[in-house]
MARPA-264196 format. One record per residue (C-alpha): chain; x, y, z. Coordinates in Angstrom, 2 decimals, m for minus. Layout:
BEGIN
(atom A; (X; Y; Z))
...
END
This chain:
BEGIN
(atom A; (0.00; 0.00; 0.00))
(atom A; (1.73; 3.32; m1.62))
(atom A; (1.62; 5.98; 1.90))
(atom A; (m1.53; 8.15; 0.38))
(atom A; (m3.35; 5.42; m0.18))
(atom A; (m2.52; 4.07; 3.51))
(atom A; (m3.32; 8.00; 4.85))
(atom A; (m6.96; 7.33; 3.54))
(atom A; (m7.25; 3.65; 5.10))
(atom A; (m6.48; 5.07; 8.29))
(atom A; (m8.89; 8.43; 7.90))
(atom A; (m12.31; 6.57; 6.50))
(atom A; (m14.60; 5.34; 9.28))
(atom A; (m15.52; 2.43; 7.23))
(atom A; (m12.35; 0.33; 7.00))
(atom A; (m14.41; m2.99; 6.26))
(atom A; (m15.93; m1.59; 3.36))
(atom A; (m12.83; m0.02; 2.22))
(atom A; (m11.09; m3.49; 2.53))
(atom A; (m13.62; m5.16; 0.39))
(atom A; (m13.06; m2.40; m2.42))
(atom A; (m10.00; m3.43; m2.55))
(atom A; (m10.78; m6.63; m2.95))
(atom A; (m12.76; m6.01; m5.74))
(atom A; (m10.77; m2.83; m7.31))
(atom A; (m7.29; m4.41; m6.92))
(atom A; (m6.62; m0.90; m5.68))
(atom A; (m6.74; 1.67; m2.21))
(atom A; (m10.47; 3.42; m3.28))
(atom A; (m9.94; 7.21; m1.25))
(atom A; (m13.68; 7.99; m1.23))
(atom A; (m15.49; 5.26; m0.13))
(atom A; (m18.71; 7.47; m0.18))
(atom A; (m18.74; 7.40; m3.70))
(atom A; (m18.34; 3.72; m4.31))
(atom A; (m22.08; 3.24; m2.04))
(atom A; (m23.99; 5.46; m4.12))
(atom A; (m22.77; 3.44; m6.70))
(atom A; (m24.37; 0.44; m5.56))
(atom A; (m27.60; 2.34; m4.25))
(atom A; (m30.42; 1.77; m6.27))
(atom A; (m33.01; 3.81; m6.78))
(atom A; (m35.79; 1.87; m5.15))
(atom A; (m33.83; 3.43; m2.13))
(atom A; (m35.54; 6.53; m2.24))
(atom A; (m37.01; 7.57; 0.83))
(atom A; (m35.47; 4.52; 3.06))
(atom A; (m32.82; 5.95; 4.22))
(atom A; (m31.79; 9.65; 5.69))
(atom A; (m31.87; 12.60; 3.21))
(atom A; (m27.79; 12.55; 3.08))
(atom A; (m27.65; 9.31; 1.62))
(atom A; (m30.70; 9.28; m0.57))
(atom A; (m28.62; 9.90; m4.04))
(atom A; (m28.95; 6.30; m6.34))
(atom A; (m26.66; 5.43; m8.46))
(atom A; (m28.28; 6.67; m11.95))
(atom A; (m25.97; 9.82; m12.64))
(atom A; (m22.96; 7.57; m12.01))
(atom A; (m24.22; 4.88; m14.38))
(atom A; (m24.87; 7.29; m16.90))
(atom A; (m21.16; 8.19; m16.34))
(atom A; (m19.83; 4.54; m16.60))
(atom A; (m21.39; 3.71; m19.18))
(atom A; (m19.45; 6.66; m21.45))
(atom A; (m16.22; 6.02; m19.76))
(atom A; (m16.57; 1.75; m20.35))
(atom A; (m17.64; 2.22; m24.00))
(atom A; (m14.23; 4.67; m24.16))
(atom A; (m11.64; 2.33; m22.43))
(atom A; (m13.43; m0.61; m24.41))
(atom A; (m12.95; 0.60; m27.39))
(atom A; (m9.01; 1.86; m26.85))
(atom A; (m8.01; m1.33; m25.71))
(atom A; (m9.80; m3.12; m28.74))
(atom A; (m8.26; m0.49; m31.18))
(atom A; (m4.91; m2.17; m29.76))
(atom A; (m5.49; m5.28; m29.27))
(atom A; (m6.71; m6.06; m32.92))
(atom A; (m4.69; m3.67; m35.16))
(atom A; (m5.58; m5.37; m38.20))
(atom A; (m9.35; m5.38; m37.98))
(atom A; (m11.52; m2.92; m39.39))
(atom A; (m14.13; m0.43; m37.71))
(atom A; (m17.27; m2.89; m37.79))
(atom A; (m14.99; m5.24; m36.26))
(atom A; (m14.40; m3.12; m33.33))
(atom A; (m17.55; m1.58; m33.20))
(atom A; (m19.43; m5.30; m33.00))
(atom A; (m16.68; m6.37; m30.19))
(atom A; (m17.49; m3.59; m28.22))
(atom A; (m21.30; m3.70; m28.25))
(atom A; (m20.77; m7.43; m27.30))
(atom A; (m18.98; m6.13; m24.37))
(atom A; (m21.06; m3.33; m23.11))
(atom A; (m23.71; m5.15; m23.87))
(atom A; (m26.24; m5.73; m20.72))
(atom A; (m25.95; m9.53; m20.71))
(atom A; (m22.37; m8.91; m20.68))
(atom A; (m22.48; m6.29; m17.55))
(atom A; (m24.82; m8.83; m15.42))
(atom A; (m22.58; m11.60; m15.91))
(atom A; (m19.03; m9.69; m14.92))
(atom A; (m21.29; m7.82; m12.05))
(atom A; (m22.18; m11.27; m10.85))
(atom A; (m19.17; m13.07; m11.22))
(atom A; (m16.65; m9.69; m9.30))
(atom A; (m19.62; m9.67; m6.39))
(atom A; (m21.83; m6.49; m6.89))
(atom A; (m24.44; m8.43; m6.26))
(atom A; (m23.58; m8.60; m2.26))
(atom A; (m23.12; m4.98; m2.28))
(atom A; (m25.98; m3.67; m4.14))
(atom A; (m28.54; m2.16; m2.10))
(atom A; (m32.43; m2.23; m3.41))
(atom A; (m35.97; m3.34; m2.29))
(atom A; (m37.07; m4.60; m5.37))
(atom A; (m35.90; m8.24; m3.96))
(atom A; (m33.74; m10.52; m5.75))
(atom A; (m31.20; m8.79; m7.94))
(atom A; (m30.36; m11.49; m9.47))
(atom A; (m33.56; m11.66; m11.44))
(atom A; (m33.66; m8.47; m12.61))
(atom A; (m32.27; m7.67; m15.85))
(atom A; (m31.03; m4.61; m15.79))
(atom A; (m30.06; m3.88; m11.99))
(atom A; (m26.28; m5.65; m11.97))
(atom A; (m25.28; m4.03; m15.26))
(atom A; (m25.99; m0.65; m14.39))
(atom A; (m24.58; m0.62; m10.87))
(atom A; (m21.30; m1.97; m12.57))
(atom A; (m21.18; 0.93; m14.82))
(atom A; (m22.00; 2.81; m11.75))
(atom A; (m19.03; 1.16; m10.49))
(atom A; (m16.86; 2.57; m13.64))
(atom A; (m17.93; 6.29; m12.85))
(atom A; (m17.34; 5.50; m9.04))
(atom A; (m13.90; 4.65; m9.97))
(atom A; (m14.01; 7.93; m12.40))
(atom A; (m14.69; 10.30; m9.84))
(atom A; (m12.45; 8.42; m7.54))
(atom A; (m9.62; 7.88; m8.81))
(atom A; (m9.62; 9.16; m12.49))
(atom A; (m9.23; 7.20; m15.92))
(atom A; (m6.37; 5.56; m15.45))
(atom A; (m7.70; 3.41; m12.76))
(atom A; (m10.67; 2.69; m14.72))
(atom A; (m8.53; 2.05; m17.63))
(atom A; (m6.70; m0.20; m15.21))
(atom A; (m9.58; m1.98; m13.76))
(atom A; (m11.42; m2.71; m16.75))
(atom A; (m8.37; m3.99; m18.46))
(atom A; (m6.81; m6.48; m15.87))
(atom A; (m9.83; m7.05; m14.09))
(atom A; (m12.42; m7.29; m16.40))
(atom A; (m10.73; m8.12; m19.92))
(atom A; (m8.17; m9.71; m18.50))
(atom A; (m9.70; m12.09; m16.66))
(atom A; (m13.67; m12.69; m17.36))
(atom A; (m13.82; m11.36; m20.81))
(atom A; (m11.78; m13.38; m23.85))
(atom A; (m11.01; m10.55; m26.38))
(atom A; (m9.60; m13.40; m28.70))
(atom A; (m13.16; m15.00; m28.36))
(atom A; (m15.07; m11.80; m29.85))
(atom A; (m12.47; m11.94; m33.11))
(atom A; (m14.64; m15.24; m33.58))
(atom A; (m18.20; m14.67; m32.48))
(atom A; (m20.93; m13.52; m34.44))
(atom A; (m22.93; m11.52; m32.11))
(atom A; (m26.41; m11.91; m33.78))
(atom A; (m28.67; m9.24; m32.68))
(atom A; (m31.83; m9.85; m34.22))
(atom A; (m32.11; m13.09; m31.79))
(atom A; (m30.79; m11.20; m28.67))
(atom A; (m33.94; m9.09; m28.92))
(atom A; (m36.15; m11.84; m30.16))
(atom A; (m35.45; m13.38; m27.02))
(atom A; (m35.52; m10.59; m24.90))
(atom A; (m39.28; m9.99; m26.62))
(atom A; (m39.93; m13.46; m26.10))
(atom A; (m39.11; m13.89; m22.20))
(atom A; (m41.37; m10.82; m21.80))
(atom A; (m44.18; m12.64; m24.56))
(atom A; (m43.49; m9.16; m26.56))
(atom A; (m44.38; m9.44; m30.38))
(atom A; (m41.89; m8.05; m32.65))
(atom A; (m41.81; m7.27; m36.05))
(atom A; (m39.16; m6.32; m38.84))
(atom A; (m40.37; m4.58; m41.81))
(atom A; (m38.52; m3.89; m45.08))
(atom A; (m39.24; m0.68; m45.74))
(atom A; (m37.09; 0.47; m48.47))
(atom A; (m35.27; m0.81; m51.14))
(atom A; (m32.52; 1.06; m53.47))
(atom A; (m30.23; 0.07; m55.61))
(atom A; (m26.27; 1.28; m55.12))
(atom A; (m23.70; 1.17; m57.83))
(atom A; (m25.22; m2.24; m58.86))
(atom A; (m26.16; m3.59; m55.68))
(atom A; (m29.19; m3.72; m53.43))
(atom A; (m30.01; m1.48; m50.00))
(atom A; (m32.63; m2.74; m47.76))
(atom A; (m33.71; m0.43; m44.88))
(atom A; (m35.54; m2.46; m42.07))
(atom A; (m37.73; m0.66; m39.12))
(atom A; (m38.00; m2.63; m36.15))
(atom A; (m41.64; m2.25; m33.79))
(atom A; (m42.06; m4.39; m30.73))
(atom A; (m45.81; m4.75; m29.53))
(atom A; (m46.33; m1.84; m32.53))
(atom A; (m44.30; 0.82; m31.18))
(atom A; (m41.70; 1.86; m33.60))
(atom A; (m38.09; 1.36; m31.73))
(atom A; (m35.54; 1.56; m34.39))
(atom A; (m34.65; 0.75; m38.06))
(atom A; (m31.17; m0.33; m39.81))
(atom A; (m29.67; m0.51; m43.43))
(atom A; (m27.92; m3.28; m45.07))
(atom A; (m26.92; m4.91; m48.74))
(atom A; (m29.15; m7.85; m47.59))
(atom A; (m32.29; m7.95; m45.43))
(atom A; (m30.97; m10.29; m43.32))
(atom A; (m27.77; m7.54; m42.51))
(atom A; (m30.17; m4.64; m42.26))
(atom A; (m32.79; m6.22; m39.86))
(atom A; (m29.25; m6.86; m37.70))
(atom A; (m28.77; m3.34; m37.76))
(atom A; (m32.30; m2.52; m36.78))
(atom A; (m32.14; m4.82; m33.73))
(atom A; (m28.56; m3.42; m32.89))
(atom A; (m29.95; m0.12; m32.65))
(atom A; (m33.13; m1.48; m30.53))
(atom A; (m30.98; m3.14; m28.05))
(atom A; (m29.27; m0.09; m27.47))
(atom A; (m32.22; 2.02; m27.23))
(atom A; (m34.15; m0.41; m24.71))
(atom A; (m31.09; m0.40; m22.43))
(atom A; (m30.76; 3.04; m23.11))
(atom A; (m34.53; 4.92; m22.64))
(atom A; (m36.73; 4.07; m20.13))
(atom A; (m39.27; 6.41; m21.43))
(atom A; (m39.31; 3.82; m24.85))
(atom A; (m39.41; 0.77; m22.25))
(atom A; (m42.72; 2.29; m20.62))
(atom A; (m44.49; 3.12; m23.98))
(atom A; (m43.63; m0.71; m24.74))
(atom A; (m44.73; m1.87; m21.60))
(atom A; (m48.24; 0.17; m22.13))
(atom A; (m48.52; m1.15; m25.35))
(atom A; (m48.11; m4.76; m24.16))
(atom A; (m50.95; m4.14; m21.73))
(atom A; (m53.50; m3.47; m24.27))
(atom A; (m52.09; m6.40; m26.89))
(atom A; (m52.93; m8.95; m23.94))
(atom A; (m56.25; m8.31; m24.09))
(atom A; (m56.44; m8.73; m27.67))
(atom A; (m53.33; m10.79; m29.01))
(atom A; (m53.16; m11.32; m32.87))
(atom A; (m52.98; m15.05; m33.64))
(atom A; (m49.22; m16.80; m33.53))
(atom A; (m50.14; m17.59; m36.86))
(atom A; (m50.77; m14.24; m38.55))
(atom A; (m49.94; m13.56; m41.76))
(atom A; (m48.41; m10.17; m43.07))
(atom A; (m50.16; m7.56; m43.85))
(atom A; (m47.69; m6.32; m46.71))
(atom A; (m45.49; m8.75; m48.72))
(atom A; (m42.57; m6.73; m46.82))
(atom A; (m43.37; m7.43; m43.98))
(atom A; (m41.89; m10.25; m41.50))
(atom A; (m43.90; m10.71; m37.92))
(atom A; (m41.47; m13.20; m35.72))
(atom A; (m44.66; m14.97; m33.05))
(atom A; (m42.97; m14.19; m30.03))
(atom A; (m39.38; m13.85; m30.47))
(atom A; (m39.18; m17.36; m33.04))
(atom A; (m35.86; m16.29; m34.88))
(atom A; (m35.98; m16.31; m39.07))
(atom A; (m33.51; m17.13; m40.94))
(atom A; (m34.31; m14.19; m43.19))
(atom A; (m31.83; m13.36; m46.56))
END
């Protein structure tokens, strides 16, 4: 332990919880006030005295920009031979919020995190953000080179193969078909436009789950542009919680009158998946 680090062991009141940091940093954390907020979730509103009732949402919102930064620098070195969809598909497979909930789970933020909406576990989005809370913790903290630090030998280095994204084909379209599906969501891609460019075809796919209109994506074959649609959809679910709860209404009102599994298209452009079913379309 360098001596600053050891001056702010021996000044914080909560030596316990700064010992467990450590654990789980691999580094001295000097504010440990900053590190709870991080794993305060909102649901924590009003349970506890005014000075502690900040959650954790400004520093995920932090995180999340500073992950998506470090990710993408140590990619850009790692792989200096592959090209910018390369890079930009490894990096959404990181950041990406199956990806968060495993690493929180497997590092331990699942002991720390504090919420009444029971099991965190279950929920699908509670880990991942409080790790990316964790990133801006370490942010404000400490600064970028510790998060450049942590996310590199900690997180890269040890639970995430970067050699193993060269070879996966992250397929989006049945990431959110499941997603839809666990949640009995209907989703449908629809080829909306199709141009021609110096000799070969454009598609340009819209995505709608439960009818709302979430996203749309272009590509020289359907089957790339509907990708690109569902990309974009994954990011904006994760993303906007006011497109979540206009979803959410929606599915209210399809439950009480659901369109057959069965239904056919109601335009020869148009491809309804019953309930998150992957297609193998071209």
């Amino acid at each position: 332990m360098i001596l600053v680090d050891y001056i702010y062991y021996l000044l914080t009141p909560d030596k316990q919880f700064c010992r467990e940091l450590k654990h789980l940093l691999g580094f001295f954390p000097h504010h440990t006030d900053i590190y709870r907020e991080a794993f305060r979730h909102r649901s924590m509103a009003g349970r506890e005295s005014e000075e502690k009732s900040r959650n954790n949402e400004r520093l995920e919102y932090l995180g999340d920009a500073v992950l998506g930064s470090v990710a993408a620098e140590i990619l850009y070195k790692h792989f200096p031979e592959k090209h910018e969809g390369f890079l930009t598909q490894a990096r959404s497979a990181i950041v990406q919020r199956h990806t968060l909930n495993r690493i929180a789970n497997e590092i331990g933020i699942n002991a720390l995190v504090k919420t009444s909406v029971g099991n965190v576990t279950h929920n699908s989005y509670l880990l991942g953000n409080a790790f990316e809370a964790l990133i801006g913790a370490i942010c404000i903290d400490r600064g970028y080179k510790y998060c450049y630090r942590f996310i590199e030998q900690e997180v890269l280095g040890k639970l995430v193969s970067l050699d193993t994204l060269a070879v996966e084909n992250t397929n989006y379209k049945s990431q959110l078909l499941e997603l839809c599906q666990k949640h009995q969501y209907p989703v449908e891609f629809t080829i909306i436009n199709e141009t021609v460019i110096d000799g070969s075809p454009l598609f340009e796919s819209e995505v709608s789950i439960c009818g709302i209109l979430v996203s749309s994506g272009k590509g020289f074959t359907k089957k790339e542009s509907h990708q690109q649609a569902a990309q974009q959809a994954l990011r904006i679910l994760r993303r906007n919680k006011a497109v979540r709860q206009e979803i959410e209404e929606a599915a209210k009102k399809y439950s009480e009158n659901p369109l057959p599994a069965d239904a056919e298209p109601s335009t020869p452009t148009t491809e309804k998946e019953p309930f998150g079913e992957p297609s193998e379309a071209s």
